[in-house]
C-alpha positions in Angstrom: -27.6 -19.4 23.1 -25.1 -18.9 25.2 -22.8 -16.0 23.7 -22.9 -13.1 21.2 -20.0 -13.7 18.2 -18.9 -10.3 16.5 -17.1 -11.3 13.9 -16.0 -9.1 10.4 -13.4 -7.3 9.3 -10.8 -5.0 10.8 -12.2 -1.4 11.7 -16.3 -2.8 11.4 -16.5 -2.2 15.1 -16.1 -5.5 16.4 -14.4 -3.8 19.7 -16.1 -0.5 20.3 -19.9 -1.8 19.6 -18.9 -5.7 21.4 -18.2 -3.3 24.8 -21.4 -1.5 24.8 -23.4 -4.4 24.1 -21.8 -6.4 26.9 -22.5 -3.6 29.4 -26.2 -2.8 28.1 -27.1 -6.8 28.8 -24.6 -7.3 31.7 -22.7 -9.9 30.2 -18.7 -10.0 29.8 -16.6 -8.9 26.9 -13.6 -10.8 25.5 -11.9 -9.5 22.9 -9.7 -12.4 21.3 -6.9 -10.2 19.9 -6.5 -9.4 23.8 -6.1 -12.5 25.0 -4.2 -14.1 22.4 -1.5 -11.1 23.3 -2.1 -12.0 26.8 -1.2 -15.8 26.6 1.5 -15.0 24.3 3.2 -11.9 26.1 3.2 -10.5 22.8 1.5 -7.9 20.7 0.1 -9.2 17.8 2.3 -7.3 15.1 5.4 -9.1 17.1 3.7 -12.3 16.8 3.1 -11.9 13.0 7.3 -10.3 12.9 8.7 -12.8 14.7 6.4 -15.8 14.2 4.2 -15.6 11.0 0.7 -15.6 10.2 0.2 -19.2 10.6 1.9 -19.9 14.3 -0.7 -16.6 15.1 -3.5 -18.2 13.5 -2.8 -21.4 15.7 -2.6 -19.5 19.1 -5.9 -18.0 17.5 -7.9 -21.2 16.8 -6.8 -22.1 20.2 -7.6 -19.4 22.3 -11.4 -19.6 20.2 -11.8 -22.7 21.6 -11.4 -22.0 24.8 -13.4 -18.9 24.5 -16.3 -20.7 23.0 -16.4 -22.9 25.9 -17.7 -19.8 28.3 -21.0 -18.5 28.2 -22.7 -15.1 29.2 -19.5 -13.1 27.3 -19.9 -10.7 23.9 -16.8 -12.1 22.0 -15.3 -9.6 19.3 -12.9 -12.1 17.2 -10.2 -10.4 15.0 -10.9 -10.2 11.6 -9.1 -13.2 10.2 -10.3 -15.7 13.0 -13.6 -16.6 11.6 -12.1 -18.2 9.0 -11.0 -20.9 10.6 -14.4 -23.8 9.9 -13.7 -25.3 13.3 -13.8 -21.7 15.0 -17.1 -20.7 12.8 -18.4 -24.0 13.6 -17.7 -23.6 17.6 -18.7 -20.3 17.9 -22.0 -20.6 16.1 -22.6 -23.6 18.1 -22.6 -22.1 21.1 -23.8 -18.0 20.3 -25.3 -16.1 18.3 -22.6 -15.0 15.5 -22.9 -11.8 13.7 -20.8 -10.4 11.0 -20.1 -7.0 10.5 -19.8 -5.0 7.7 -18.7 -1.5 6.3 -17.5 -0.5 3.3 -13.7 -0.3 2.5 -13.7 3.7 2.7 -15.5 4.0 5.9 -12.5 1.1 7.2 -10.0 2.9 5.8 -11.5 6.2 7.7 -11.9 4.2 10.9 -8.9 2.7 11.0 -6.8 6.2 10.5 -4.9 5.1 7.1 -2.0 3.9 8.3 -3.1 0.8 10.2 -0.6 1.1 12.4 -0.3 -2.0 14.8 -2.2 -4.2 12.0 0.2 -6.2 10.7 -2.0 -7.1 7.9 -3.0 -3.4 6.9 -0.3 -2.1 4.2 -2.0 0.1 2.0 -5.5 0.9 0.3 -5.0 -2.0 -2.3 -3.9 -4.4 0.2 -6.9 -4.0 2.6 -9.0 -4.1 -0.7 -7.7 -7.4 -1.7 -7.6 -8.4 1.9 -11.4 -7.7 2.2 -11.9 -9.4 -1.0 -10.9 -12.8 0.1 -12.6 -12.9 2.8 -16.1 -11.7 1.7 -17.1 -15.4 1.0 -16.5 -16.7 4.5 -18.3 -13.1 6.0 -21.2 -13.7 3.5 -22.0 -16.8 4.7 -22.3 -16.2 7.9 -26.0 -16.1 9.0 -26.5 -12.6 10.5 -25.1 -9.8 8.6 -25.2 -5.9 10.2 -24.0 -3.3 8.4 -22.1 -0.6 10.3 -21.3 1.9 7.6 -23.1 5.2 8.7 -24.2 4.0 12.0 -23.1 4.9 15.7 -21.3 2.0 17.6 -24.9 3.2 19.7 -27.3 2.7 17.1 -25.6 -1.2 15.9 -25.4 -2.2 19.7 -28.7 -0.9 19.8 -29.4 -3.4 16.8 -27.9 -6.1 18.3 -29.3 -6.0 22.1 -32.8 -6.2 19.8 -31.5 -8.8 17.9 -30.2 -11.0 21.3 -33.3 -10.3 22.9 -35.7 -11.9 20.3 -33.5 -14.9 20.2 -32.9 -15.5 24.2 
């Protein structure tokens, strides 16, 4: 295995637990979101404003590709980017992919309420229908971690454990 995959939804700690990991095993960490705002010279709200979900998704699938190609990285993928089969296939392919998981009130508390700067985060009802449909593409991924309760410490702790009995 070349990589480690965080994937799941907005607010699991994709970000936050993706850095630490990276820097306890010494590998690099690519956040997607961050360099599909880079290759676009837009942030992603402006993308979804001026562009739509589905040109974003596209500059999504592509920059996962290319991202998949590397080796040695901890990739945090936004939420909606595993949904794309080519992407899960890719990425599984070449890593180990993790989803994951916490319970809508703990992403609610994470994410501050507003979601401000999500432009798929409206309200409480939203994100619960949001989180809804996408349960059956994060279910089926193979390795499941949930985060609700836990430290960004103690789930990279998890994971480093994890990588290391599978490297």
């Amino acid at each position: 295995m070349r990589n480690i995959v965080l994937a799941g939804f907005m607010g699991v700690g994709k970000t936050t637990v993706g850095r630490i990991v990276a820097e306890r095993l010494g590998m690099t960490f690519v956040e997607t979101d961050a360099l599909i705002e880079a290759a676009d010279g837009r942030t992603i709200p402006q993308i979804f404003a001026q562009s739509g979900e589905a040109a974003f998704r596209e500059l999504e699938a592509t920059i996962c590709r290319r991202v998949a190609e590397g080796s040695g990285q901890v990739i945090a993928l936004g939420g909606g980017a595993i949904l794309n089969e080519e992407t899960r296939r890719l990425l599984a392919e070449g890593g180990l992919l993790i989803c994951l998981t916490c319970d809508l009130e703990e992403i609610i508390r994470r994410v501050g309420g507003d979601g401000s700067g999500r432009p798929l985060f409206r309200d409480r009802e939203a994100v619960a229908r949001l989180l809804a449909g996408r349960l059956p593409v994060y279910n089926s991924l193979p390795v499941q971690m949930d985060t609700t309760g836990l430290t960004p410490e103690q789930v990279a702790e998890e994971i480093v454990n994890l990588w290391l009995q599978h490297s």
